[in-house]
C-alpha positions as CSV (number, residue, x, y, z in Angstrom):
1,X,1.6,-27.5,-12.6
2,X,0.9,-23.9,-13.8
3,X,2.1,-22.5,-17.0
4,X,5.3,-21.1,-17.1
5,X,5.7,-18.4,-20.1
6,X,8.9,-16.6,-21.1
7,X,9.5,-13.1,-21.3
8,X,6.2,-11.5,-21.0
9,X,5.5,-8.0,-20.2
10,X,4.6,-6.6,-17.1
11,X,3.1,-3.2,-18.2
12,X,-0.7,-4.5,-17.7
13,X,0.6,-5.9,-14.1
14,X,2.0,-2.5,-12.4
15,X,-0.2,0.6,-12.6
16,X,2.5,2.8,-13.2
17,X,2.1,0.9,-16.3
18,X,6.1,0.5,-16.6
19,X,7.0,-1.8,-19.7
20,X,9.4,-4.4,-18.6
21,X,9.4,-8.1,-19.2
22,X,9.9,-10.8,-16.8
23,X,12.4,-13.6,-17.9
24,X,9.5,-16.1,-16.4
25,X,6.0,-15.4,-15.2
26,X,3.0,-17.6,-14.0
27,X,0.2,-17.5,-12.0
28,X,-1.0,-19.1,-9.6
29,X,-4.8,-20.0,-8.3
30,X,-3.9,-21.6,-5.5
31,X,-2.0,-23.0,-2.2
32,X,-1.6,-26.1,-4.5
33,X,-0.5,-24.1,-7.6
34,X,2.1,-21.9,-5.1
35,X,3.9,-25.3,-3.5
36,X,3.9,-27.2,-7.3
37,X,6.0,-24.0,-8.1
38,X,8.0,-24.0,-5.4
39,X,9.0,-27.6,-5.4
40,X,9.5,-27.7,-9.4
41,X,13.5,-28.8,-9.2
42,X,14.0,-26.6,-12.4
43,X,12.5,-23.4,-10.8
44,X,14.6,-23.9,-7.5
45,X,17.2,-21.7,-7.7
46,X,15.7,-18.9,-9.8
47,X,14.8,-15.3,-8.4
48,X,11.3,-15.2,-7.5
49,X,9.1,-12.1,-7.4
50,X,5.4,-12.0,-5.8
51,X,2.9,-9.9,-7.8
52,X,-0.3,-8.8,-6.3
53,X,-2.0,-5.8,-7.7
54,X,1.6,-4.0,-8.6
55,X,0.2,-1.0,-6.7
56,X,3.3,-0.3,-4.5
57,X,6.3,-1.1,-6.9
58,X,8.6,0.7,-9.2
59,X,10.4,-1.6,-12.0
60,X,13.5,0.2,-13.6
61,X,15.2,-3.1,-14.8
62,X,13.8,-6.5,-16.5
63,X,13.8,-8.9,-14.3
64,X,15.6,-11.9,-14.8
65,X,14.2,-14.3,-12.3
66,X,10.4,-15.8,-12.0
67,X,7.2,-13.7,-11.5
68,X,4.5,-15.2,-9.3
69,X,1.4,-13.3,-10.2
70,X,-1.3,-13.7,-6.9
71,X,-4.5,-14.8,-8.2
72,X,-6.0,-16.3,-4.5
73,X,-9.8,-15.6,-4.0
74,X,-12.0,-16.3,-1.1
75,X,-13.3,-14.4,1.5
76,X,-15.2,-16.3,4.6
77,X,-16.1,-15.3,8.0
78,X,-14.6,-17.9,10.2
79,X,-15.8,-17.2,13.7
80,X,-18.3,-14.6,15.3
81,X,-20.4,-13.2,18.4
82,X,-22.2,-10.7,19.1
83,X,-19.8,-7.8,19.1
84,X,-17.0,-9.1,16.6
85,X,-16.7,-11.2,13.8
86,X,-13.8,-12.7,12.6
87,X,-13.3,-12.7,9.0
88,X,-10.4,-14.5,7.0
89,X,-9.3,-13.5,3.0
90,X,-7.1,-15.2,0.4
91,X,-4.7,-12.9,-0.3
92,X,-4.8,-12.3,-4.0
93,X,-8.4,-10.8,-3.2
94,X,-8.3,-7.1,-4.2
95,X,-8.3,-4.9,-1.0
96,X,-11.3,-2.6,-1.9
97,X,-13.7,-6.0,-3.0
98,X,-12.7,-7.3,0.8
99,X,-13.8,-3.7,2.1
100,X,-17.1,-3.8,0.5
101,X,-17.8,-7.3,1.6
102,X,-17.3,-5.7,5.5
103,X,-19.7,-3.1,5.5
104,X,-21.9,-5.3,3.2
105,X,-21.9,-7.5,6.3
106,X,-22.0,-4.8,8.5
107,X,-18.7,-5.1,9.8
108,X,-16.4,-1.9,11.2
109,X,-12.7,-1.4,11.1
110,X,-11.8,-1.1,7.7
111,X,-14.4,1.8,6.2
112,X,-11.7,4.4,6.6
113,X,-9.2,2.0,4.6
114,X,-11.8,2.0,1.3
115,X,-10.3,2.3,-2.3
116,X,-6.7,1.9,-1.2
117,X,-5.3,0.1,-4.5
118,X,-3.4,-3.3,-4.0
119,X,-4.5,-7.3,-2.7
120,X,-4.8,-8.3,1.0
121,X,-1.7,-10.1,0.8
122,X,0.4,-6.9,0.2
123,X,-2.1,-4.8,2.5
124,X,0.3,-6.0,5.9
125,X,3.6,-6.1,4.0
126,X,3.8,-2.4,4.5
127,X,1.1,-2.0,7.2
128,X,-1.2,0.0,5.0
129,X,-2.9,2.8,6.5
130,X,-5.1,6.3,6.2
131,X,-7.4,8.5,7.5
132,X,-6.1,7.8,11.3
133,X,-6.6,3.7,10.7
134,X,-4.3,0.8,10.2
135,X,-3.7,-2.8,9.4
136,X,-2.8,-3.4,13.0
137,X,-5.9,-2.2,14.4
138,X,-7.9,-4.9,13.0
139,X,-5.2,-7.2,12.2
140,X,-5.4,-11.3,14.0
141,X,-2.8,-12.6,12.3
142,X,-1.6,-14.6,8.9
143,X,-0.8,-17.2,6.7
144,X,2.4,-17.3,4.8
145,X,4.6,-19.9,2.8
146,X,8.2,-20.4,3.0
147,X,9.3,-19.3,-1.1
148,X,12.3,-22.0,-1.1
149,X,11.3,-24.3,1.6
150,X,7.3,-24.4,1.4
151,X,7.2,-24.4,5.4
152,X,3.9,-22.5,6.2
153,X,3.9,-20.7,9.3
154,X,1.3,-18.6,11.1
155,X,1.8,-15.1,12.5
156,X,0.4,-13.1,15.3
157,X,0.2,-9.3,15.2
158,X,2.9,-8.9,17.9
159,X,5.4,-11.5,15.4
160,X,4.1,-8.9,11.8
161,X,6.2,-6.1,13.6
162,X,4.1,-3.7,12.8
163,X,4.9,0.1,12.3
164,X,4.7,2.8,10.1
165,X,4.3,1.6,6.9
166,X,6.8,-0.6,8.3
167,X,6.4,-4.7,8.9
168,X,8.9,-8.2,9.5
169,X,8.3,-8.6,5.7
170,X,10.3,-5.2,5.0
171,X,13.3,-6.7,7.5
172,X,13.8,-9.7,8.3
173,X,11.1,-11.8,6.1
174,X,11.6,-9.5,2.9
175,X,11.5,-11.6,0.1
176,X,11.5,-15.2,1.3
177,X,7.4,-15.3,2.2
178,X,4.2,-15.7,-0.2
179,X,1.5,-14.8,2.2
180,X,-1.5,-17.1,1.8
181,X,-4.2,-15.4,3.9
182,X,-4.9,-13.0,6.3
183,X,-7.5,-12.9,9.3
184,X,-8.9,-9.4,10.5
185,X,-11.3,-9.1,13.5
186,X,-14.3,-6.9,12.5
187,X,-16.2,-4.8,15.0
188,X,-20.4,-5.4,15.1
189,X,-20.7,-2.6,17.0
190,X,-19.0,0.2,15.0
191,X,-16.6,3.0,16.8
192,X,-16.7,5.5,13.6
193,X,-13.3,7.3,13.3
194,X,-14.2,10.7,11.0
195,X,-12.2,12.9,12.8
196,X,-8.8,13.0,10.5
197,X,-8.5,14.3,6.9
198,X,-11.1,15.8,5.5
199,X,-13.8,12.8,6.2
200,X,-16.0,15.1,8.9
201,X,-16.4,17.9,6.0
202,X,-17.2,15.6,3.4
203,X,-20.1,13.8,5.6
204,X,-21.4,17.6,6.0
205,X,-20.8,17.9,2.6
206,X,-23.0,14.9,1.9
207,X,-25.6,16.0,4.3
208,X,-25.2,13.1,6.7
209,X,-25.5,13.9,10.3
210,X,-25.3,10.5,11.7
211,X,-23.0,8.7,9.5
212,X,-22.4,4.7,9.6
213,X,-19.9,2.9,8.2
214,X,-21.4,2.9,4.6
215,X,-21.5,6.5,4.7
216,X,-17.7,7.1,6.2
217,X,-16.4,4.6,3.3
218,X,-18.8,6.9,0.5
219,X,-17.1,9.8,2.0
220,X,-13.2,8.1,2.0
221,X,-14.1,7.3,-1.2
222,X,-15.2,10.5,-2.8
223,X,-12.2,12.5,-1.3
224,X,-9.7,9.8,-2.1
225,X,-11.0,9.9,-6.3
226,X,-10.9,13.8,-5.8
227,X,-7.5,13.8,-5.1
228,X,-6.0,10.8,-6.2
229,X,-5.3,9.8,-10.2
230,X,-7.3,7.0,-11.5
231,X,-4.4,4.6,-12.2
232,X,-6.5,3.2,-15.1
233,X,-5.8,6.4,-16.5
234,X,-2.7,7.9,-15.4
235,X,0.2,5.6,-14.0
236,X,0.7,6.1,-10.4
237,X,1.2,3.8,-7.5
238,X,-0.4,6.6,-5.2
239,X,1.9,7.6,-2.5
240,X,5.6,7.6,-3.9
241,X,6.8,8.7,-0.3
242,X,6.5,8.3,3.5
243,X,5.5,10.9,5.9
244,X,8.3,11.7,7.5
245,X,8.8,11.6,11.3
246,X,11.2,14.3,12.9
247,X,12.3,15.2,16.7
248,X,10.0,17.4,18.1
249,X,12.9,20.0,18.8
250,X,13.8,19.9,15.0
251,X,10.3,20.2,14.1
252,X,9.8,23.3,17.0
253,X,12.9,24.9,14.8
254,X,11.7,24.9,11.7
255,X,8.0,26.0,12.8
256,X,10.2,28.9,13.6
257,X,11.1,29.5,9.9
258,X,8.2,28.1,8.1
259,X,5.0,28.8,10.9
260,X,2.5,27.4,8.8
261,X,4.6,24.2,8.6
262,X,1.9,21.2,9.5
263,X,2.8,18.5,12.1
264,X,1.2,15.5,13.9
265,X,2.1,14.2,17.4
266,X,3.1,10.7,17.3
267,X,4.7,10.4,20.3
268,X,6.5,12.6,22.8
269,X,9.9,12.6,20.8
270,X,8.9,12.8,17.8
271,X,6.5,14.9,14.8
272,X,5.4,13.4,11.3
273,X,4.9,15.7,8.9
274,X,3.3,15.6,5.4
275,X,5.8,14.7,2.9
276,X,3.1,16.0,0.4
277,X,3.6,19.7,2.2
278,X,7.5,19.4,1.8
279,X,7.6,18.6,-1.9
280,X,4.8,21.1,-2.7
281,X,6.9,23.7,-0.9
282,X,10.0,22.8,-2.9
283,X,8.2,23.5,-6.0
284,X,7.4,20.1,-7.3
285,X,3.8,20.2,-7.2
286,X,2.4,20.0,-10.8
287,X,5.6,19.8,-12.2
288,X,6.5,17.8,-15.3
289,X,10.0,16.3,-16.1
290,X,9.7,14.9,-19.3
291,X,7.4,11.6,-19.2
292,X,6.9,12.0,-15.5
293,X,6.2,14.6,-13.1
294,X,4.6,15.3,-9.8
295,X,0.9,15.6,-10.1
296,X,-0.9,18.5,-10.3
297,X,-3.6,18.1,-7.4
298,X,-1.4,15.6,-4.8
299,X,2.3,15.9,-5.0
300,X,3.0,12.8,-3.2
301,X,2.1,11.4,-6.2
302,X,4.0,10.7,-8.8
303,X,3.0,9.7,-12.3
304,X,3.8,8.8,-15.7
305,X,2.2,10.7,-18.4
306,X,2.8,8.3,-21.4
307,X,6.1,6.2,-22.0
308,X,7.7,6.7,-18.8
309,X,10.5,4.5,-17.8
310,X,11.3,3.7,-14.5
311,X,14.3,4.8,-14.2
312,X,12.9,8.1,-15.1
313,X,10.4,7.8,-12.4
314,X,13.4,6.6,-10.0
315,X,15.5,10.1,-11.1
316,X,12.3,12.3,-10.4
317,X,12.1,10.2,-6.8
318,X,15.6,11.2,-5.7
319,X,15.7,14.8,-7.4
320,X,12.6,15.3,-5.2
321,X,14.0,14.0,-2.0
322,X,17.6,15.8,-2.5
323,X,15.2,19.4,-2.9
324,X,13.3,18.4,0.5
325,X,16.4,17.3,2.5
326,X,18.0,20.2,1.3
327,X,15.6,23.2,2.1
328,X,14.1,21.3,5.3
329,X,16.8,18.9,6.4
330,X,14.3,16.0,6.2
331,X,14.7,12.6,4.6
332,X,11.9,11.5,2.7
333,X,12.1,8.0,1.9
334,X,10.2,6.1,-0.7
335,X,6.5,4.0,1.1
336,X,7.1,2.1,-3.2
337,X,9.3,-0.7,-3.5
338,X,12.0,-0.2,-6.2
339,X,12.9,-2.9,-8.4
């Protein structure tokens, strides 16, 4: 049976580095350790929270329930031929390690997706994406155990409901799954994708002229630490908001009013456009509200400078979508999980 401890703090275990305590935390190493937990009588009918690398949440509040802190390793390549390989990952594996151990195998799909923060596990929760690449793209499907019951099922990419930042374990599964593992089908013979962001210039940049999928992750990489706060050294859980996406006759008005206003097809109803462009124009950019504040090169990103709480955090959040909603008429809603 793992250890259970009382009232520990979960500063080291968020990287908005938050200092809130957990009225029970434990961690566990295992499918064994995860079912012992599960089926402890005692631990039944307490709250149960599962903690990966606390690179999408926001905690405002102690929590009063039991924190399961994700420590599953193992990454193996299950099945292969000569164009695709099949690769499965424990989900407390951190996402960038399972990234390098792709292209280390020479395996595409994923290069685009390189230094995201987080674990696999949390990588299809919310369907993680960038740089014109998703989970879905290379997703086969997953493992995941039942918190109260311990039922383990199995689910396909059709049954993970994928969208935009968007998944079953946002809707109808949020909460009541620990997922175990998760199977992605790698590419042997590599489609490079270098034509969103700035990943094209940067290869230029780098003098590549016939990159490979080492060379597109150097370049995600490079523009992604450029950008981006170390978390290590500033709290942040990178992107605090979605992009939003708007009806392409709303978006044709406002092009009207602000012409330089950036938008991406997604389909033919309907425009995303950078929530990082919205806030910026509201002002917030740079802008520091006592412990916290938008950062100075990416305001999407919201940090905390130094004895933050989250409800300060939480405050700045909804200041910063009342400002957008009010000069665009846009909703900007939070891609960070609140607690």
């Amino acid at each position: 049976m793992p250890l259970i401890k009382e009232n520990i703090s979960l500063q080291p275990y968020n990287t908005f580095g938050i200092d809130i305590k957990a009225r029970y935390f434990t961690e566990v190493n295992s499918e064994q350790d995860l079912l012992e937990i599960i089926n402890d009588p005692q631990l039944k009918q307490l709250p149960k929270l599962i903690l990966g690398g606390g690179s999408n949440m926001l905690f405002t509040k102690d929590y009063n329930g039991l924190v399961i802190k994700n420590n599953l390793r193992g990454i193996s390549i299950v099945a292969e031929d000569d164009a695709f390989a099949t690769v499965k990952a424990a989900s407390g594996e951190t996402w960038h390690h399972f990234v390098l151990y792709c292209i280390e195998k020479g395996l595409g799909g994923v290069e685009n997706l390189s230094l995201i923060p987080g674990t696999v596990g949390a990588a299809p929760i919310q369907n993680i994406g960038a740089y014109g690449v998703e989970i879905r793209n290379v997703f086969e499907n997953l493992e995941a155990v039942h918190i109260s019951t311990g039922e383990k099922i199995l689910l396909t990419l059709n049954e993970c409901q994928f969208g935009y930042r968007e998944s079953i374990f946002k809707k109808d599964y949020k909460d009541k799954y620990f997922i175990v593992s998760v199977t992605f089908k790698l590419s042997k013979k590599h489609t490079l994708n270098t034509s969103y962001g700035a990943i094209q210039k940067t290869l230029e940049e780098m003098q590549i002229t016939e990159p490979d999928i080492v060379a597109v992750s150097k370049a995600v990489c490079h523009i992604r630490s450029s950008k981006l706060p170390d978390p290590a050294k500033l709290g942040n859980a990178g992107s605090f908001f979605k992009n939003p996406e708007i009806p392409v006759q709303q978006y044709q008005q406002l092009k009207t009013i602000y012409p330089e206003m950036p938008g991406y097809i997604t389909t033919s109803e309907s425009v995303k456009v950078p929530a990082g462009w919205l806030i910026e124009q509201c002002g917030w950019r740079g802008k520091r509200v006592g412990n916290t504040g938008s950062h100075k090169d990416q305001s999407l990103v919201l940090v905390n400078y130094g004895g933050a709480n989250g409800e300060e955090v939480k405050n700045l959040a909804y200041e910063i979508q009342r400002s957008v909603k009010e000069k665009f008429g846009i909703e900007i809603n939070p891609e960070v999980n609140i607690f």
